[in-house]
N, C-alpha and C positions, 0 to 999 in steps of 0.2 A: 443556624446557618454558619457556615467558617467562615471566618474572620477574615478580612481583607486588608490591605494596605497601599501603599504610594510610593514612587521610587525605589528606592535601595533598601526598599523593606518589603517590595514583593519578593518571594522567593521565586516564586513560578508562573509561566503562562501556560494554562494548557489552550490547544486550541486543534479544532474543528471544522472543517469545510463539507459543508452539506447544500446538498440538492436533491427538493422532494424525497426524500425520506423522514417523513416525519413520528410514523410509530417506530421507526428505528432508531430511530436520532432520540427519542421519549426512553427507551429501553438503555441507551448509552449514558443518559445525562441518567437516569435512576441510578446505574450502580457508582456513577462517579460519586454520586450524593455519598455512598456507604465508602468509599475510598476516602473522601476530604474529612469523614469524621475520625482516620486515622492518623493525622500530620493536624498541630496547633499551630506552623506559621504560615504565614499568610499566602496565598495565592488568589491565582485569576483564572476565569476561563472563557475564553471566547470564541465565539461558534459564528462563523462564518457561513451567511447563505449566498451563495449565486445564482441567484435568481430563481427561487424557489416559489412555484404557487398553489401550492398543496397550503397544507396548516402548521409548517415550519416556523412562521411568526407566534403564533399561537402556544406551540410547546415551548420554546424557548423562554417567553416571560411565563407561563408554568413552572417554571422553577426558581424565579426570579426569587422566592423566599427561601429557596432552602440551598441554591447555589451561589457563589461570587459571578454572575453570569455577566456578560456582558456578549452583543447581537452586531458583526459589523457584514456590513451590506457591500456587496463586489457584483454589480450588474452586469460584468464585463466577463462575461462567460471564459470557463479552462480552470482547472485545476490547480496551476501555478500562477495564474491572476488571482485567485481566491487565499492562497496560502500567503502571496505577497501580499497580500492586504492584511490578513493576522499577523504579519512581521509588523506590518510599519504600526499598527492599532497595540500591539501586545506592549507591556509594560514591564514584564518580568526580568527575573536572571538571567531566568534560562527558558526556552518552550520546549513543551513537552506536544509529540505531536501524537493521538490518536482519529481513528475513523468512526462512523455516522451508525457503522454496523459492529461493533463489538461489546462486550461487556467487561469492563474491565474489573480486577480481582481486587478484594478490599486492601492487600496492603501496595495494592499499584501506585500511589502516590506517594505514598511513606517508603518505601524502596527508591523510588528516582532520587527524591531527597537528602535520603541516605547517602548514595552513591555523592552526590553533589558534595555534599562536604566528607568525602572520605578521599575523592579523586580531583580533589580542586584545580589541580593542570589540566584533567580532561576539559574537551569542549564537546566531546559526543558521546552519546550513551543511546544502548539499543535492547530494548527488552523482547521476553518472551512473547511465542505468539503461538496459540495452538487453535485446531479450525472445532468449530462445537455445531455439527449438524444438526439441524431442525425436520421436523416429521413434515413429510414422510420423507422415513430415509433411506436413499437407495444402497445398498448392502456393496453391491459392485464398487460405486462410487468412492467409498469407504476405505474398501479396501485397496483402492489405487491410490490412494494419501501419498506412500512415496514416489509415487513418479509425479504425482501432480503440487509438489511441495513451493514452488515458485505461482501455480495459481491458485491452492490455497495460504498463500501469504507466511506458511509455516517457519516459524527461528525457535528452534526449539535443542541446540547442541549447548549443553552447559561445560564441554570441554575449552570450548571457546573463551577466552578471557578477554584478549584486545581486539580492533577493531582491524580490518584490514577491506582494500577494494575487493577481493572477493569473498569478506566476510562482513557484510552492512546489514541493517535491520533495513525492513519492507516499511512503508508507508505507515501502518497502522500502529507501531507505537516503537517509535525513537523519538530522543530529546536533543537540543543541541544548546549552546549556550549562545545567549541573545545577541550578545559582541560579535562573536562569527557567524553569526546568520545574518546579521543584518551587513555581514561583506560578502556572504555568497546567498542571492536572492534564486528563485526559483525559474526557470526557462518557458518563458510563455509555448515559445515550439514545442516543449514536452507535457508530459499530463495532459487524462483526460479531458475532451473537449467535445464539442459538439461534432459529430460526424468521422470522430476518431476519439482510438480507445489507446493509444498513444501513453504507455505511461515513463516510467523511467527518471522524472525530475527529481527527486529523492535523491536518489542512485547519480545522477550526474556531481548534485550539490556535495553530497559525502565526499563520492570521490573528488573532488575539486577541495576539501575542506582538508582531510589526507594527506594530500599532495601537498598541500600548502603548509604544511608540518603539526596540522593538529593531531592529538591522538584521542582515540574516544575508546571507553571499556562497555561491557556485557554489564545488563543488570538484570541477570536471571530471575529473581523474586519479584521484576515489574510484569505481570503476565494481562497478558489481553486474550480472551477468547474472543475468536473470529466467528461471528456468524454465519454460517453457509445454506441457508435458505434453501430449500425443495427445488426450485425452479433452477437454479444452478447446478445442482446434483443429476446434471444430465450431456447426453454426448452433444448435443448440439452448444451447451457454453463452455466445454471443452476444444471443442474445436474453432468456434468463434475467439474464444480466446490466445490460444500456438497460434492461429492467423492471424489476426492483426497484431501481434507480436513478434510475428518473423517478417511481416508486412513492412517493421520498420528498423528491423535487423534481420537481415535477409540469412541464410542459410550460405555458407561459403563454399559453393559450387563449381567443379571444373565448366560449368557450364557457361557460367559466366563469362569465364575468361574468351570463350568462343563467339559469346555476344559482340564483344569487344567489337572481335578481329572480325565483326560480320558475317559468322558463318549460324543459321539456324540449328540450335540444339534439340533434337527430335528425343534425345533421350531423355532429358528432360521431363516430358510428359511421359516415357517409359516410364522413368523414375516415380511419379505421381500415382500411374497404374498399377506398378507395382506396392507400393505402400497403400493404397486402398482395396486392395486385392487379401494383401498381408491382413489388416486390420479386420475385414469382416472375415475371414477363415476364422483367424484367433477366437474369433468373438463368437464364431457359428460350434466350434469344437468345445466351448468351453476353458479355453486359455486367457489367463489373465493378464497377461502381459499383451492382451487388445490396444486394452486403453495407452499405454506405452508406444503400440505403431499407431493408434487414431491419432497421437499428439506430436507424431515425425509426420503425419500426414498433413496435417493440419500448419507443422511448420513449411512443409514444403509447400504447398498450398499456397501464402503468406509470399514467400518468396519468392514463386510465377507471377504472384501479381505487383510484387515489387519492379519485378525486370521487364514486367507488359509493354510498358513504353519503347524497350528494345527487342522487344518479340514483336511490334510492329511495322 
């Protein structure tokens, strides 16, 4: 098992928020195992359940021998309730954040490291992330990777070097350094939560860390594959997904502007009928650029039911 330490002798927190996923969360913490056997100084990892009742206790101390594991409990349902609780529990330098469903690549932890002492001004750092479909796989699905690069979590530009607000790493594997994360905590209102799929706190926190004149670089050789599960690999969590996405970044519509001033916008719903018109043609002809209008449909969609309350 790696070797662990106390204070200013841990180098790292990694850490983990999970719910009921527990053969996935089992499949994350295995390759972590093959990662920690390549970095000799000390770290920690701490996995975070919110309120989990599946057999996420169960795996966790499963690897209680061959990981630095440590199990902190946040009953306080949301996404950013559970990541603030690995802030204030972590011990490290820096944390290092991945998710419940990836496998991370054996020199993922020896590259962040790396970076650490090569970039000591930085305070943020954002690794590779590329999506590793699971059977069965849908061939369509696949092939829409580029337009769908923001829902399969994809940072994969090694032109990229520094960090910029429209250039951050996605949820599932950036690091930040402990000092400034614990001045910019995570936004209960953002991240997933029960009855919303709301995400965004990452993305707030960075850019807030940015602005406040940190700089953070690219650590291409830290790669995480994303797992994308069969049941995803389909139009319905495509579309569930642009929707409650534009839900809470609505689509900037002249139409809006009409809401305002009181006037019903009938186009509006043109607008909708004609993007779902657009989308089964594409799909019915064999054009691939479907999936492309399902997911303008899908935003607009998002953002009729944002403006509901003033379409009332």
């Amino acid at each position: 098992m790696t070797s662990t330490g106390t204070g200013e002798n841990l180098r790292a927190s990694i850490i983990i928020c999970t719910l009921n996923r527990a053969r996935s969360l089992a499949r994350t913490l295995e390759s972590i195992v093959e990662a920690g056997c390549a970095v000799a100084r000390p770290w920690e990892l701490l996995v975070v359940d919110n309120g989990s009742i599946d057999a996420t206790p169960d795996i966790i101390r499963s690897f209680a021998d061959r990981l630095p594991i440590r199990s902190v409990l946040q009953p306080v349902a949301g996404l950013s309730n559970a990541r603030n609780a690995g802030v204030a529990a972590a011990a490290g330098q820096y944390i290092i954040w991945t998710d419940d469903d990836v496998l991370v690549d054996r020199n993922w932890l020896a590259a962040y490291f790396a970076a650490f002492d090569r970039f000591p001004d930085c305070a943020i750092f954002g690794g590779r992330a590329v999506p590793q479909y699971e059977a069965p796989q849908q061939r369509w699905f696949i092939a829409a990777e580029p337009v769908l690069k923001s829902l399969l979590a994809i940072r994969d530009t090694p032109e990229w070097s520094t960090l910029a607000p429209d250039r951050l790493p996605f949820g599932l594997n950036y690091a930040v350094r402990a000092a400034e994360q614990r001045q910019f905590l995570y936004d209960p209102e953002l991240g997933v939560a029960p009855g919303r799929r709301r995400g965004g706190e990452e993305t707030a926190v960075l850019r807030a860390l940015l602005k406040s004149g940190a700089t953070g670089r690219w650590v291409w050789e830290a790669k995480v594959n994303h797992l994308i599960p069969a049941a995803r690999q389909s139009v319905k969590y495509i579309f569930e997904y642009y929707a409650a996405l534009a839900e809470d970044n609505p689509l900037p519509l002249p139409e809006a502007a009409k809401l305002e001033q009181g006037a019903y916008p009938f186009t509006l719903h043109a607008r909708l009928a004609y993007w779902w018109l657009r989308t089964w043609s594409l799909r019915l002809i064999g054009n691939r650029r479907w999936v492309g209008s399902l997911a303008q449909y899908a935003r607009l969609t998002g953002t009729i039911r944002h403006l509901r309350p003033k379409l009332q």
